[in-house]
N, C-alpha and C positions, 0 to 999 in steps of 0.2 A: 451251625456255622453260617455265616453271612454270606451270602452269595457274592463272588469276586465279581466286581464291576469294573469295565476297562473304557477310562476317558480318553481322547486324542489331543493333540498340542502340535497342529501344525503353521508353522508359521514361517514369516517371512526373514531371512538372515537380518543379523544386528539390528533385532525389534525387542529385547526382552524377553526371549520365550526361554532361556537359562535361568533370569532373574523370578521369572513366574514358578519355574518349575520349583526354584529353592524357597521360594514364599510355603508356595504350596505342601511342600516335602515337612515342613515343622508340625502340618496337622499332621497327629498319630496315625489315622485312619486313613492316611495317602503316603501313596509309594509313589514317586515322579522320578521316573526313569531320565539320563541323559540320553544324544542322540540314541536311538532306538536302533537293531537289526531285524527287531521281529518283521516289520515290511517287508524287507528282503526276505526273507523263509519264506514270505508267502507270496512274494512274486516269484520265486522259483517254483515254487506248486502252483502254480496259477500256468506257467509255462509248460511243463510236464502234462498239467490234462490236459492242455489245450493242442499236446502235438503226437501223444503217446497211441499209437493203435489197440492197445489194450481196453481204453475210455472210450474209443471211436464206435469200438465191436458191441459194444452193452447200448441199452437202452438208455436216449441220452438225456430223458424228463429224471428218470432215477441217478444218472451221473450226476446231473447239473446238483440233485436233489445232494446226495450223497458228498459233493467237493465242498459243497456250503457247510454242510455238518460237520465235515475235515480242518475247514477255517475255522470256523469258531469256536473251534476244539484245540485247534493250535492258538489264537490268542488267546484264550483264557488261559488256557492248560499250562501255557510258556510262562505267566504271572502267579500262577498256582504254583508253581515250581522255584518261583523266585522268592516271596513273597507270602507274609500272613496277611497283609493290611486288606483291608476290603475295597478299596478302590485304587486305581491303577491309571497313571496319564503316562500316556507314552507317545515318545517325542518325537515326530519326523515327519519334516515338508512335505509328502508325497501323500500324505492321508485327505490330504481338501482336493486333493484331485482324484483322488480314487472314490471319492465321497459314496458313487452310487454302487461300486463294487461291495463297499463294506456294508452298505446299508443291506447288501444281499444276505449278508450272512451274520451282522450285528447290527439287525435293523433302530433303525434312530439312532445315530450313533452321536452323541457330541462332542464335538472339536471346537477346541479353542483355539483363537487365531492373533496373534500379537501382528500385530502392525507397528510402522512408524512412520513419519515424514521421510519421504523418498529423498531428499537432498540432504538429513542429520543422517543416513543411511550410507549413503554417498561419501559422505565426508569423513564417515569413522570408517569407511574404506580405505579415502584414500589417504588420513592419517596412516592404518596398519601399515598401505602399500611404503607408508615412506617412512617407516620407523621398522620396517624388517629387509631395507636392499642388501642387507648382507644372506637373504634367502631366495629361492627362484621362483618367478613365478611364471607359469610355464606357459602365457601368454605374451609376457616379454620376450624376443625374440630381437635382435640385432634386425634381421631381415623383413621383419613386418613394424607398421609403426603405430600399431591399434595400442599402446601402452604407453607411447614416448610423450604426451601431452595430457594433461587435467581435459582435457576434453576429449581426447580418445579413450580415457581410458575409463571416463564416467559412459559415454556412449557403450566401450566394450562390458563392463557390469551390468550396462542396462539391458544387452540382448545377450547374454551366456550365463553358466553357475557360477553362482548360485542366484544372483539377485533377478536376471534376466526370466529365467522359466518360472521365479519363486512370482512376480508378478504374472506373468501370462497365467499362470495358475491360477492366480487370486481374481485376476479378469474375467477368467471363463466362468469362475464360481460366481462373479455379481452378473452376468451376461443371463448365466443359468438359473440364478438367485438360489442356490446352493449355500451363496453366503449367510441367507436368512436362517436356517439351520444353524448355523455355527453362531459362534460368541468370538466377536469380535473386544482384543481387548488392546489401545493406542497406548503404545510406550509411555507418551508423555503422560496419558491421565495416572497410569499406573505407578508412576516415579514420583508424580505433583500430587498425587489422591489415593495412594495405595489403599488407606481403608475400604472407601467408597469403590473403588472401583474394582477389591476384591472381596464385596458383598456382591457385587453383580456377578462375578464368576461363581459365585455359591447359589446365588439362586439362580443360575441358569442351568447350575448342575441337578439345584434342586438336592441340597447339602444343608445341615445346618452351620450358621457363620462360625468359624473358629477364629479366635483372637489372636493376630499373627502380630509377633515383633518387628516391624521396619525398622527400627534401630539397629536390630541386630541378627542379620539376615546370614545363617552360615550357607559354607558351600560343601554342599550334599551331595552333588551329582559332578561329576569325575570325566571329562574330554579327553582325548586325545591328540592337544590343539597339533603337534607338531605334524602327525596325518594330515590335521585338514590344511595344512599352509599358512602360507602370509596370509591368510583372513581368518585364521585358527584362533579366535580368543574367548574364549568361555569363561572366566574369570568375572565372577560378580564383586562388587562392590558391597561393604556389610551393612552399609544404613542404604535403604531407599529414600534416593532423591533426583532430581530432573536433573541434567548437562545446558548448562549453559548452551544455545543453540550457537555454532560458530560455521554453518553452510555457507556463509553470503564470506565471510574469511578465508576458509577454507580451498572452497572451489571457484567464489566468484560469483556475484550478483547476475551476473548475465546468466551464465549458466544454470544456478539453479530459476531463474524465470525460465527458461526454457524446460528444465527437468519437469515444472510444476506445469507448463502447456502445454506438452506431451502426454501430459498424463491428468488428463480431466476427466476421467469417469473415476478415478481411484481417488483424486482431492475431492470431487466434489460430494463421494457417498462417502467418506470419510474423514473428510477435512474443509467442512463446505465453509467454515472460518477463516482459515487461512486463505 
C-alpha cells in the first residue's frame, strides 16, 4: 500500500482555497478535506505536554522525542482512518504559522497558500456584510462604531478574524521567508489560468499533472457556513472563471489606494503589477 501523504492548504479568507480544494478532490488520488479540526487535536496535545507534570518528571530529549512521534501519528493515523486515497490536503489557516512546529514532526511539510488582492477581499466582505443584515455580526454593536461606516469596517477586517491575523500570518511567514517553502497560488491566476497555474501546484507537490474539468467543477467538500456567520460562504461556482473586479465600486477608490499603501510588502511580493 502507498504510503499516506498529508499536504496543507492554508490560506488566506475569500482567496479560493474552497474552489482549489474541489479542483483538487476530482483527482482520484486526493482526498481535500473542508475546513479541518485535526489542528485543533493537535493544539490540544501540544497544550497537555507543555503543562502536565507527568512530561515534566521524564526525561525531556526523550519527551520532546516521544510527542513528535504522537503528532505524526495523529495526522497520518486521523487520514488513515478517514480515507483510502494516498494523498491528503487538509484545510486550515493556522498551518503557515505553525510552519516550524509541523516541520518538527512532518519535516518539509508543503502548504499551499491562496492568496488574493486585499481590496476584491474586502469587497466580497463587504458585499456578504450587506446581503446578510438580517444576521448578527457580533462586532456590530449599537455602542461601538468600528462597523457603522465602509471604512470602519474595512479597517476592523483588517486588524481581527479572520482577514486581520490571516495577513499578520502571511507577514511573518515573507519577514521569516517561510513563504518560500510553501506554493503560493493568486486567485486571480487560478480563475484566469486554472490549467497553468494548476500544473504549478503539481509540480510543486511533485504529482503527476491530472486533467481537471474547469467547466465543471463539483462541490465535494461540505461547510458549515451558518457556524461560521455572515462571512460563511463556501459555495463554489461549477465553471472556473475570474469576477469581474468591482473594489474601486464597492468600497471606493480612495479607500482601496489606501488598502494597497498599507500594505506594500504584501503587493509588492505578490502583486508587484498592480
Amino acid at each position: 500500500m502507498e504510503e499516506k501523504r498529508i499536504v496543507f492548504n492554508s490560506s488566506l479568507p475569500r482567496s479560493g482555497s474552497t474552489l482549489l480544494q474541489n479542483i483538487l478532490a476530482q483527482n482520484p488520488r486526493i482526498y481535500a478535506s473542508p475546513t479541518s479540526g485535526l489542528l485543533e487535536l493537535l493544539f490540544t496535545s501540544r497544550a497537555h505536554f507543555s503543562r502536565l507534570p507527568e512530561f515534566h518528571a521524564q526525561d525531556q530529549d526523550a519527551m520532546r522525542r516521544a510527542f513528535k512521534g504522537y503528532c505524526r501519528g495523529a495526522l497520518v493515523g486521523f487520514y488513515e482512518g478517514l480515507t483510502d486515497k494516498p494523498i491528503c490536503i487538509d484545510k486550515n489557516r493556522s498551518w503557515l504559522h505553525l510552519y516550524n512546529w509541523l516541520d518538527m514532526f512532518y519535516p518539509a511539510p508543503r502548504i499551499l497558500v491562496c492568496i488574493r488582492d486585499l481590496r476584491a477581499i474586502l469587497s466580497s466582505m463587504e458585499k456578504l456584510f450587506r446581503a446578510k443584515r438580517d444576521l448578527v455580526d457580533p462586532l456590530d454593536t449599537p455602542e461601538r462604531p468600528q462597523m457603522v461606516t465602509i471604512t470602519a469596517r474595512v479597517n476592523t477586517w483588517l486588524s481581527s478574524m479572520p482577514l486581520g491575523v490571516a495577513m499578520q500570518r502571511l507577514t511573518e511567514a515573507i519577514e521569516s521567508n517561510t513563504v518560500s517553502k510553501c506554493h503560493i497560488v493568486r486567485y486571480e491566476d487560478l480563475t484566469s489560468r486554472p490549467q497553468e497555474t494548476m500544473k504549478g501546484v503539481y509540480q510543486y507537490l511533485e504529482e503527476p499533472y491530472f486533467e481537471h474539468d474547469f467547466e465543471h467543477v463539483a462541490q465535494s467538500t461540505q461547510e458549515n457556513d451558518w457556524e461560521a456567520g455572515i462571512y460563511g460562504d463556501h459555495k463554489i461556482r461549477e465553471k472556473v472563471s475570474l469576477p469581474q473586479p468591482d473594489y474601486n465600486d464597492v468600497l471606493g477608490k480612495e479607500r482601496c489606494e489606501q488598502v494597497k499603501s498599507l500594505h506594500r510588502l504584501f503587493y509588492s511580493r505578490f502583486y508587484p503589477d498592480r
